[in-house]
Structures are given as structure tokens and as C-alpha cells.
C-alpha positions as MATLAB code, in Angstrom:
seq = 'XXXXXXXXXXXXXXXXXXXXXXXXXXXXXXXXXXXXXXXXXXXXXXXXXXXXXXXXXXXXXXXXXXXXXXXXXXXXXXXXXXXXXXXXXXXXXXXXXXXXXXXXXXXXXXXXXXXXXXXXXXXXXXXXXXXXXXXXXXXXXXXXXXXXXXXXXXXXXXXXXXXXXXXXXXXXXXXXXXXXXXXXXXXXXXXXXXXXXXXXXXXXXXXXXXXXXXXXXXXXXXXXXXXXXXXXXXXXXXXXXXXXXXXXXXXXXXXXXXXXXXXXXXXXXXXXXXXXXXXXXXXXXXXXXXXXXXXXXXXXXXXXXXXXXXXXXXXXXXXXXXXXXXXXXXXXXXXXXXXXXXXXXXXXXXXXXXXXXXXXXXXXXXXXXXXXXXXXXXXXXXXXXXXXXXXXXX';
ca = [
      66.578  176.365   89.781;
      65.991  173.718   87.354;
      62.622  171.626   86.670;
      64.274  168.698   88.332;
      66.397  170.122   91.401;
      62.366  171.435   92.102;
      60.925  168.344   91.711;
      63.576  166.846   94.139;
      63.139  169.310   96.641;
      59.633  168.991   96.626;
      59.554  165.173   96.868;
      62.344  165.443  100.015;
      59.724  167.445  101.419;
      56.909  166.058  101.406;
      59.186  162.818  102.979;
      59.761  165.438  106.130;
      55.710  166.109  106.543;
      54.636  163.252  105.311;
      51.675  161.727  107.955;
      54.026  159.467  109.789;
      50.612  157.226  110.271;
      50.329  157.327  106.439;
      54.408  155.738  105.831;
      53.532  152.950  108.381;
      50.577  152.261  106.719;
      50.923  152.155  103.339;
      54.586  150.833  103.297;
      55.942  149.091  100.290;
      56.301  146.403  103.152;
      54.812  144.288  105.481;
      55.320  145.617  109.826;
      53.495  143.688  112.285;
      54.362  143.342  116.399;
      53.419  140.386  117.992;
      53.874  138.956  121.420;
      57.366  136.666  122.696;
      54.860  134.018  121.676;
      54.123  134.943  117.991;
      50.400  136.469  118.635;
      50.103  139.557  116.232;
      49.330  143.007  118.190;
      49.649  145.202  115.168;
      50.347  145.287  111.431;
      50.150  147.594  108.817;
      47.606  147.889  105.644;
      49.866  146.691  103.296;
      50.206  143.445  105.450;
      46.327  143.395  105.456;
      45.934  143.949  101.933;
      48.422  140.706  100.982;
      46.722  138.571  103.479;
      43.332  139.527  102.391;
      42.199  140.049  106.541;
      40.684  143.156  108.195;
      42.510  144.197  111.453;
      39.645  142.803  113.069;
      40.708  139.238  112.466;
      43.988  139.515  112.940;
      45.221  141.471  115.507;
      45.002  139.462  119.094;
      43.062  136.700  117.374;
      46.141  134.719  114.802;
      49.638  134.755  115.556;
      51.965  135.227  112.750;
      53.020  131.171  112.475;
      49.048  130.562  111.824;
      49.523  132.560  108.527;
      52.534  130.169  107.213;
      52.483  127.294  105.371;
      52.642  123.501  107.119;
      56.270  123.409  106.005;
      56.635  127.265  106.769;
      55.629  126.306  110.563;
      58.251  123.405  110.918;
      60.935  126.297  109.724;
      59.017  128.119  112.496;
      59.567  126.065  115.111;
      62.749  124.319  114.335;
      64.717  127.494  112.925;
      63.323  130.644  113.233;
      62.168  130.942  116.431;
      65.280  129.733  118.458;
      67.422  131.613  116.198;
      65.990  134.760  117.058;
      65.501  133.562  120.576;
      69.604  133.770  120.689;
      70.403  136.314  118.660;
      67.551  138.615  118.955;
      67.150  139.149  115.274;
      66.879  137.330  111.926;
      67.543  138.344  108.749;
      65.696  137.568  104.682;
      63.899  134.506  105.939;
      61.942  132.945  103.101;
      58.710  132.001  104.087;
      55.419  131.515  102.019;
      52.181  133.293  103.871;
      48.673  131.711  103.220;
      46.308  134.148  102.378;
      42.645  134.115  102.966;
      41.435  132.552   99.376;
      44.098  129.943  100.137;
      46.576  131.208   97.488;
      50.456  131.700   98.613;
      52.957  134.516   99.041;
      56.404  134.210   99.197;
      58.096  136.483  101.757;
      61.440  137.586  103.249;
      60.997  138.619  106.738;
      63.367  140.665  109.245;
      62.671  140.305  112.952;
      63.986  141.848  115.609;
      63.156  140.662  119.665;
      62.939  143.425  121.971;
      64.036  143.576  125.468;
      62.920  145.060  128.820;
      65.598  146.152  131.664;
      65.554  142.819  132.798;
      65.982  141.077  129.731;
      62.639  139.664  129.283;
      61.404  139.377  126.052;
      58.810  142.224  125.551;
      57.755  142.694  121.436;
      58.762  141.042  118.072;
      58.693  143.601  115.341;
      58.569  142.321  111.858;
      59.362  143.495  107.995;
      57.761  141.279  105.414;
      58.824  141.856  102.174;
      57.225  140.594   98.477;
      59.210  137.990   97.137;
      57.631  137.132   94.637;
      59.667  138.065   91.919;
      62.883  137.184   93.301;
      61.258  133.293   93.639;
      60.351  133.214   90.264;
      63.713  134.738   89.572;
      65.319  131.680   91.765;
      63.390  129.171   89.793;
      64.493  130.598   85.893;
      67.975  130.220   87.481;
      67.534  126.549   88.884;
      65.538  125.878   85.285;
      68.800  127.559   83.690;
      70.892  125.538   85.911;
      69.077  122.241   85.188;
      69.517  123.242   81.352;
      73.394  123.738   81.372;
      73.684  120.604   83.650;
      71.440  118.584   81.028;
      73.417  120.155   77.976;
      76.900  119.531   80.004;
      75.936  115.664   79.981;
      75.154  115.833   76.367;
      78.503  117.632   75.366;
      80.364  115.215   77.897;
      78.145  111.636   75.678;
      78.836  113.709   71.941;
      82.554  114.371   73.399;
      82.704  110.498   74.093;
      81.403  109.043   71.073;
      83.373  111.263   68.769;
      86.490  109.860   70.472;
      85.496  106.195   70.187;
      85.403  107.332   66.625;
      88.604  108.650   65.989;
      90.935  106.369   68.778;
      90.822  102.636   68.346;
      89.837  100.794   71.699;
      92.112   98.090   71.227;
      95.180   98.031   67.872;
      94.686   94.812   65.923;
      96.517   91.875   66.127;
      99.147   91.298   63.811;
     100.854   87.995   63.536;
     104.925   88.481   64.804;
     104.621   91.864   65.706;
     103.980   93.218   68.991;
     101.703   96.567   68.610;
     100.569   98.937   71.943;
      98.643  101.762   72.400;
      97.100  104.258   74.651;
      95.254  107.338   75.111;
      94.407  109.645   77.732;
      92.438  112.938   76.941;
      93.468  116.349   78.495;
      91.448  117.187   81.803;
      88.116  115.897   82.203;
      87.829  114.376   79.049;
      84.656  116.232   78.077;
      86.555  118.219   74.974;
      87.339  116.514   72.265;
      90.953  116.739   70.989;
      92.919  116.469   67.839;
      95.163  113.347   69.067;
      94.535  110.415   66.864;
      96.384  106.880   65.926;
      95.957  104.083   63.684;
      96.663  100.460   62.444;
      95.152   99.228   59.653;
      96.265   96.645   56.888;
      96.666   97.779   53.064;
      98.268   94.086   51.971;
      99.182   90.662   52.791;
     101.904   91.799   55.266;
     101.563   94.918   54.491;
     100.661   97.504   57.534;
     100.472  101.257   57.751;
     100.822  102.824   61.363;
      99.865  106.731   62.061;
      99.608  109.151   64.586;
      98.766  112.679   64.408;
      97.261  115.748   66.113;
      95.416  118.237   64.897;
      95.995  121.508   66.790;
      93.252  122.766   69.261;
      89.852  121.225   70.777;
      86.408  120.810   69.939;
      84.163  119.419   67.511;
      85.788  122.110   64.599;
      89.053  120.075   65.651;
      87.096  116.686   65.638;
      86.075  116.849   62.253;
      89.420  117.700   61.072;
      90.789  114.814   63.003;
      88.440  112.108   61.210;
      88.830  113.722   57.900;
      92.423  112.895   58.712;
      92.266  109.526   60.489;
      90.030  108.318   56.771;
      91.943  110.155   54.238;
      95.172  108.229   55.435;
      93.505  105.393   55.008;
      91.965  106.346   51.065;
      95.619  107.071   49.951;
      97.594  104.412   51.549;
      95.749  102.432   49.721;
      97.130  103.766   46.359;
     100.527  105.397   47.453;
     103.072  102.792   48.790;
     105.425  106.010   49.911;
     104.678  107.856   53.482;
     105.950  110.965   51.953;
     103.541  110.370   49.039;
     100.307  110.034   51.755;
     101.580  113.012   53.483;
     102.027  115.317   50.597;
      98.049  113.755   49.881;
      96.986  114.194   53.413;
      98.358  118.266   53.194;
      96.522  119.067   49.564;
      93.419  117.613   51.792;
      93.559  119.809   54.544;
      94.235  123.182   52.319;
      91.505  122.553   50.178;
      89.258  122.131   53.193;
      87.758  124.897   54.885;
      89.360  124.986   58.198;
      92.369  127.187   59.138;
      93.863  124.313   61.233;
      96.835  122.954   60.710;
      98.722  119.451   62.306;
     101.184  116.896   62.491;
     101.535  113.076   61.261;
     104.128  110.189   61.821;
     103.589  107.757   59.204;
     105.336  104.457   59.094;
     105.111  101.775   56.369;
     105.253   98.011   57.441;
     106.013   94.820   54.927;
     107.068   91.683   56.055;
     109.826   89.485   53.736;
     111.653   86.736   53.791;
     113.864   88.353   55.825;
     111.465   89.982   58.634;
     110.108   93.373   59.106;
     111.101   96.739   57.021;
     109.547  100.142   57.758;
     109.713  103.063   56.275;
     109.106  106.001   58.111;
     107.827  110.065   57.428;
     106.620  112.795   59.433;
     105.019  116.146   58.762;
     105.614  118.564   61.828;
     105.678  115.575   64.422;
     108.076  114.247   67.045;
     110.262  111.546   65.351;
     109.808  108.069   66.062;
     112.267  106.559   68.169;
     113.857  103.130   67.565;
     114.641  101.199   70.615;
     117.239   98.797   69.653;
     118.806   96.192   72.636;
     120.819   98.316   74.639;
     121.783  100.989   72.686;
     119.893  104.456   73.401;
     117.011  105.436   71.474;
     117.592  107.102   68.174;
     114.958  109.325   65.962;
     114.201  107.626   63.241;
     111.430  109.722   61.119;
     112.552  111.707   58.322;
     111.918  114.911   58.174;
     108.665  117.745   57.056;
     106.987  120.520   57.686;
     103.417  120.718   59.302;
     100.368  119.238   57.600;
      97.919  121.842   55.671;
     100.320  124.654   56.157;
     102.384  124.981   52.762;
     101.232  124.588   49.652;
     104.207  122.309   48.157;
     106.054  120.598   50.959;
     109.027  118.535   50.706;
     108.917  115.207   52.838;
     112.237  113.303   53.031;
     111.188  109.172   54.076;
     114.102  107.365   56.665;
     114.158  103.543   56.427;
     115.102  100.814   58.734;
     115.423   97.145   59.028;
     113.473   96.164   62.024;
     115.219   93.139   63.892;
     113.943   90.595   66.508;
     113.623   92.800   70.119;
     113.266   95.859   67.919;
     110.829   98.521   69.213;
     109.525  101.813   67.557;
     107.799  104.056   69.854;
     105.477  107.237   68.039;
     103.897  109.725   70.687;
     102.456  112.818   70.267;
     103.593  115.945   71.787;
     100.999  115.847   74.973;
     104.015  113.168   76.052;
     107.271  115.415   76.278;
     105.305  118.986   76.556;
     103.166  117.557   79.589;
     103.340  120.299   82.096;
     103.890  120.649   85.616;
     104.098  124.161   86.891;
     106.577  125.873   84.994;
     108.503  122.414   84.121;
     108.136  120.334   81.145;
     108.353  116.595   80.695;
     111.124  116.305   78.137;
     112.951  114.254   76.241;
     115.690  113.169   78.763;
     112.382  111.692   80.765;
     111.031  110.020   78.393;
     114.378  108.208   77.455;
     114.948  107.499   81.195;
     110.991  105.335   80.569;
     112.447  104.014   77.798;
     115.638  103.071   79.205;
     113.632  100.351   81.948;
     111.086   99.233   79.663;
     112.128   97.817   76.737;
     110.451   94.125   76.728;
     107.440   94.690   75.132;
     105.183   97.267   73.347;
     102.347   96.709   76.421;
     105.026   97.716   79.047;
     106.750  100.662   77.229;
     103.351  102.432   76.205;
     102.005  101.927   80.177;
     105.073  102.930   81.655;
     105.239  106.130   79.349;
     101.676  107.510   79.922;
     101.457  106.447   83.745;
     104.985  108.462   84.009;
     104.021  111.310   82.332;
     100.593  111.567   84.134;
     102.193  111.114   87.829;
     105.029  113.886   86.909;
     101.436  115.685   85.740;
      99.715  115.019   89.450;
      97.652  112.974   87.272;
      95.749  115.833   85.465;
      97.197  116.090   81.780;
      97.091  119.086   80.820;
      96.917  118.219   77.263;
      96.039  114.881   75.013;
      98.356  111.883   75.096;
      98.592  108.977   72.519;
     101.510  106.737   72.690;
     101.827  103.857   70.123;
     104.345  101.016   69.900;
     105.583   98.368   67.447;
     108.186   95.861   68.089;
     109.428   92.635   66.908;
     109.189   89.629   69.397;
     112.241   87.853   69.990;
     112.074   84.261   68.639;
];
């Protein structure tokens, strides 16, 4: 027989003829009787030792509520006591016991009720158990708790501000041209996405419009986003071409460190004498779509591949003549790839929006994203930014 099958042996043992006197005694727990009315009648040493009492002044002299704290007695009264009135037992009650020097324990205590024949209540036995540790283990986890919930709240602010960074409130004003836009973050809102638009001028009437998105979340995604959202700006400045900007904006994003890619709609605004002419490229994005009186909405975009993905892209430029009533809608792919179940928006929804709101950019871009959110349940399950242009009718 082996060292430890001995050792076992002899400790089951010695559990067999142990001094049964002894186990009550010096349990690794509190057990105390006491009266139907709480007075104690017996308790063990190791219930002595935590209170710090001699049997002498406990036993027929305290009951067991005179050893809890003010709050621990309202518990008492209120819960314990009738609940173990009915049921004849309670189970891992936390109480704190007062011991003699004043200091507290914290305890979980079993009690059972006894009964004679008749019913009556005859004995309370109790098992009071250290519980210490587990209530400083309680408080780390509400201190842990308190520490997500705190850095939750600061994700949630640094998630909002970086948004108001990278999505306009409000597109400018432009004299005699209608512009729109919206944006509604996936879920909650607290993760930043890679949607982004913009309107800004380069000339006297001379506009640039963009929207993009960078793929995934995060701040990682964020700061790919603004390097974006700026860069467009730097070289639309010097490049007069959307394909030119784009094959700028994809040298960018390879030579930064990032292994994200994304896509870009780019359209170039003058006014002449004779109205409005843009000039349109995209790099991996949904094509613009003119909406033109009555006539059904037609891709207008050009053509490319993704941004920051090749390393010498061709981007082929479409433009168009924009009249009075004229409206060009650009929309990321949160619009026709918004989920519900196993269904997808489309594009035959989206033209069906299109089809009964063609008077202005205001009412297209609110009719799209209210659409696509209730066909959603109102939970998008990924970012959606919607910009429109049009030309008012004299």
C-alpha cells in the first residue's frame, strides 16, 4: 500500500473515532440551539471563540438577535424570523455578528425550526459560517463592477466625441443647391465606426462631396476614418479630378500602417453659366444614384476598386449635367445591407424610397434612413450615412 492510500486510510479513521464532543466543538463552523424565541441554549467553541464570550454569558442569558447588528435585527425581525416561521428553515443568510470588543463578523447562517408531535415549535438549530472572505470577495467585484461601469461611460463620451469629429452635425449651406444628410451609428452607438461624409468648398462655386467607410469598428478604424475624412480635403485642394484624389487617398492608406482597407464616392461640383456639373468617382463604393423627374434612378459613379488595397488602381470618372429638380443620392452600404433576420434591405427598397420622395434632399435622406431602420426594428445593425444633393427648381 502506498504512502498516500495510508495516509487516507488513517485520516478516514480517525473521522470514525473521532470524540464526537471534539467535531461539535471545534467545528470549522458556528452551531448554537436556541429557544422558538431566539434565546441561545447551546453553542459550540468555535462560536465562542468568534464572539469573544465564555458559555457563561451566553447560554440562557443573550439570544442570538442580541449578537446582530441594529440593521442585522430589522432583517431579524422583518425577514428571517417569519421566513423560517413558514418554512421551517432558512438558508446562507448574511448577517454581521457584533463581537465583544465591538468589531464585526460577517456570517451566513442555516437554520432549521424543529417540531414536536403537535407541531409546536420546540428548538432552532443554527450553522454560522465565516464570511468574511466571500464579503470582501463581494466588494472587489462591486469595486470591479463600479470600474467597468465608470470605464463603459468613458468609452461611450471618447466614442461620441470621435464621431462629432469625423460626421458633420449639420452640411453647409450652399447657395442653389439643396444638400441633406444623416447618420445613424450601428447599435448603441458606443463603437465608433468607419462611416464618414463631407462637404466642403475648394473654389468660388466650386464644391467637393464624399462619403466613405472604412471597414470595421473602433478607435484603430477611427483614426483611419479621419486620416481619410482630412486627406480628401489636402488633395482636393490640388487635384481638380476625383479619380486623381482617389488614386491620392489609396497611396495614403498603403503607406500607413493599418491593414484596413475602404470605400469612397467622390463627386466634383462647379457651378457655370449654365448651372451645376458634377463629376463623379468611386473606389469600392455603391454608385451614386441620379434621381431625375420621373424617370427611375440610374448609377451614376464610375467605376474602382477598394481604397488602400492595390498598389496602382485604375479609377474611370462618369460626368453629368445636373438640371433644375435633379437629385444625387450617395449612401453607404449600412443602407442596402441593413439586416433583418436572414433578409437584406436591397436595392429594389431603396428605389421604392426613392420612388415617393423625390422633392427635396431633406425628405429623401429622412425617408431613406427612417425606412431602413423600421425594416431593421429600429436597431441597425451596422452604420448608416445617407447624403443628398439636388438642384431646386426655379
Amino acid at each position: 500500500m502506498t504512502h498516500e492510500s495510508l495516509a487516507r486510510e488513517a485520516f478516514l479513521e480517525a473521522l470514525v473515532y473521532d470524540d464526537p464532543v471534539q467535531l461539535y466543538e471545534r467545528a470549522p463552523c458556528g452551531f448554537l440551539s436556541t429557544t422558538p424565541d431566539g434565546v441561545i441554549v447551546k453553542c459550540n467553541a468555535t462560536f465562542r471563540t468568534w464572539i469573544g464570550l465564555e458559555a457563561g454569558d451566553i447560554v440562557g442569558r443573550i439570544s442570538f438577535v442580541d449578537l446582530l447588528t441594529p440593521g442585522g435585527r430589522i432583517y431579524h425581525e422583518t425577514h428571517y424570523a417569519p421566513a423560517l416561521k413558514i418554512h421551517d428553515s432558512v438558508r446562507e443568510i448574511a448577517l454581521d455578528l457584533v463581537r465583544s470588543d465591538g468589531r464585526r463578523l460577517p456570517v451566513l447562517v442555516n437554520a432549521t425550526l424543529d417540531r414536536d408531535a403537535e407541531g409546536r415549535a420546540r428548538v432552532i438549530r443554527l450553522a454560522v459560517f465565516d464570511a468574511t472572505e466571500r464579503r470582501r470577495y463581494e466588494r472587489e467585484l462591486l469595486r470591479a463592477k463600479e470600474a467597468a461601469e465608470s470605464a463603459e461611460e468613458r468609452a461611450r463620451s471618447l466614442a461620441r466625441t470621435l464621431q462629432r469629429t469625423l460626421i458633420s452635425p449639420t452640411p453647409p449651406t450652399i447657395p442653389l443647391l439643396d444638400v441633406a444628410a444623416a447618420y445613424r451609428p450601428a447599435g448603441d452607438g458606443m463603437e465608433v465606426g468607419g462611416d464618414f461624409y463631407d462637404v466642403f468648398p475648394v473654389g468660388n462655386g466650386d464644391w467637393v462631396a464624399v462619403i466613405g467607410d472604412v471597414c470595421g469598428k473602433g478607435v484603430d478604424a477611427a483614426v483611419v476614418t479621419a486620416l481619410m475624412r482630412h486627406t480628401v480635403r489636402a488633395l482636393a485642394v490640388s487635384h481638380d479630378d476625383p479619380s486623381r484624389v482617389l488614386e491620392g487617398l489609396n497611396e495614403v492608406l498603403l503607406l500607413h500602417e493599418t491593414d484596413r482597407f475602404c470605400t469612397v464616392a467622390l463627386i466634383r461640383l462647379r457651378r457655370d453659366d449654365d448651372g451645376w456639373y458634377a463629376v463623379l468617382g468611386t473606389g469600392g463604393h455603391p454608385s451614386p444614384l441620379l434621381v431625375r423627374g420621373s424617370d427611375a434612378p440610374e448609377p451614376c459613379g464610375g467605376d474602382g476598386p477598394l481604397i488602400g488595397v492595390f498598389e496602382h488602381p485604375s479609377f474611370v470618372e462618369t460626368s453629368v449635367r445636373l438640371l433644375p429638380g435633379d437629385l444625387l443620392l450617395l449612401y453607404t452600404d449600412g443602407v442596402t445591407e441593413g439586416r433583418r433576420d436572414s433578409d437584406l434591405y436591397g436595392d429594389d427598397r431603396l428605389l421604392a424610397v426613392i420612388d415617393g420622395h423625390r422633392d427635396s434632399a431633406a425628405d429623401l435622406v429622412e425617408a431613406v434612413v427612417a425606412d431602413v431602420l423600421d425594416f431593421q426594428r429600429q436597431e441597425a445593425r451596422d452604420d448608416i450615412a445617407v447624403l443628398a444633393i439636388g438642384v431646386p427648381l426655379p
